[in-house]
N, C-alpha and C positions, 0 to 999 in steps of 0.2 A: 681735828686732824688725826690720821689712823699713822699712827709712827711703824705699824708693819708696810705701811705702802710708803709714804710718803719721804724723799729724796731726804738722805740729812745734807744740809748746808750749814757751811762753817758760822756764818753771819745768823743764823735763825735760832731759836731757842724750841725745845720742845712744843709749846705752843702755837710756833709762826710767828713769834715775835723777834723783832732785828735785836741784835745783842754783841757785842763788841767780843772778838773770837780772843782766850785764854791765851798768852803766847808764855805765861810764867815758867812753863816747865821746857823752852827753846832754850838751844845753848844761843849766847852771845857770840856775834862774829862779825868780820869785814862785811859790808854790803855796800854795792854800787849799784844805781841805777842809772839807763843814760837814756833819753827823748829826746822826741824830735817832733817840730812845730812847722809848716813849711805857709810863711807868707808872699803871695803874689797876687802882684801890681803893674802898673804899667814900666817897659823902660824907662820912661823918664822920670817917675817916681821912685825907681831902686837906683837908678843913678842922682837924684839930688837925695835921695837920704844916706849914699857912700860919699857923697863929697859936703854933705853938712848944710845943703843949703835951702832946709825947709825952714818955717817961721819958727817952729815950736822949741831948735833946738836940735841939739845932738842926740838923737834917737837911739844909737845904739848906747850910750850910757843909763839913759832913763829905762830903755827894755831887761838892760843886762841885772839893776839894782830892785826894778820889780821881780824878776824872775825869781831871785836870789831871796827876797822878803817872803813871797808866793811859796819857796819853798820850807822857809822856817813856819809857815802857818797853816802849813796842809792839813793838820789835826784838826784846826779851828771852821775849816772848808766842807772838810770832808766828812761825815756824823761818824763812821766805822773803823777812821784812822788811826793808830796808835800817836800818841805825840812823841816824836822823836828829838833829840838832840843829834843834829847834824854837826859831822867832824868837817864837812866840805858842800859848799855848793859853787858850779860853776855854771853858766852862759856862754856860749860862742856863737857867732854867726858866720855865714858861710854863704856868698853869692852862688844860685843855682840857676846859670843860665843870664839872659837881659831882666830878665821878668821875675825873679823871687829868690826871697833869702831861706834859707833852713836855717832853723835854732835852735841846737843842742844843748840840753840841761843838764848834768851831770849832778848827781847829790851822793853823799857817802854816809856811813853811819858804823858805829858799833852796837849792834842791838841783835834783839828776838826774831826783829821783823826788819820784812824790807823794805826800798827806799825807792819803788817803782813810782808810786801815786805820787813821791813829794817832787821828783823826776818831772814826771808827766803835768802834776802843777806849775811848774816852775818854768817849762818849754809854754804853756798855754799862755801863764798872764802876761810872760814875755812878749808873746806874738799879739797875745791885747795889749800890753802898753805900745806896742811896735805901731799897729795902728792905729791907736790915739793921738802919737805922735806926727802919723802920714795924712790922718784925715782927711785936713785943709787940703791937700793935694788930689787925694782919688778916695771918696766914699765907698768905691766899690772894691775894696781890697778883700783879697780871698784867702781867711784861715783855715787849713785843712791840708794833708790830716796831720793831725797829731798821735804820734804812735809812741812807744815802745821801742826803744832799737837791743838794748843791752840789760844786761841786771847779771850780778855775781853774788854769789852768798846764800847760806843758808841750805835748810835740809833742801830745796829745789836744786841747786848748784845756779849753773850758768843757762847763759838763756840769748842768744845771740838773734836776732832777726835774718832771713835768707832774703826778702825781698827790699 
């Protein structure tokens, strides 16, 4: 590779080898990250999993504890992740319409680095355990998308989503 032409990237090494990017010399600070997961289904499947009454159980407990584990294992998921010690992870859900729940991940940290990807894990396995959970009901449950909505901290600053 000709390092006069070729793009430097944070994740790459001189070579073109992937490399875990230096954060040692970042100050430490608050960081928030917040995602979002949007699961839909049929009405009548987002109404027995608000009133409790599929087989497998209380779905929104089992998505909210996966999400939450999902996001203390992001390092282990993810090959270029820092591992982080999380001050906070949080789950919510949110009826969007007859037909689908969104699922907001919130995770926080004091660190170098931010706490997007453990966010964005944590919205994801949420929404997979959500339909693990629904299965028996409707195979054809639709995850997507999963984005991004928030993140505060660090030399980036804030980072709000417009759409």
């Amino acid at each position: 590779m000709d390092p006069e032409t070729t793009p430097k990237f944070s994740h790459l090494g001189d070579q073109g080898e992937a490399r875990m990017v230096d954060v040692s010399d970042k100050s430490v600070t608050t960081r928030t990250a917040v995602a979002s997961a949007r699961v839909t289904s049929t009405p009548e499947v987002i109404e027995k999993i608000y009133s409790g009454n599929l087989p497998k159980g209380d779905v929104f407990s089992v998505a909210r504890i996966a999400g939450i584990q999902a996001a203390k294992r992001t390092a282990d998921l993810i090959p270029m992740c820092h591992p982080l010690s999380l001050d906070w992870a949080d789950i919510a859900f949110e009826r969007d319409g007859d037909d689908a729940i969104v699922i907001r991940a919130t995770a926080r940290t004091s660190a170098r680095t931010g706490v997007e990807m453990e966010a964005m894990t944590a919205a994801s396995v949420s929404a997979l355990a959500l339909y693990d959970m629904a299965k028996s009901a409707d195979k054809s449950i639709v995850i997507g998308p999963i984005k991004l909505e928030s993140k505060s901290g660090g030399k980036s600053g804030e980072y709000q989503r417009q759409n």
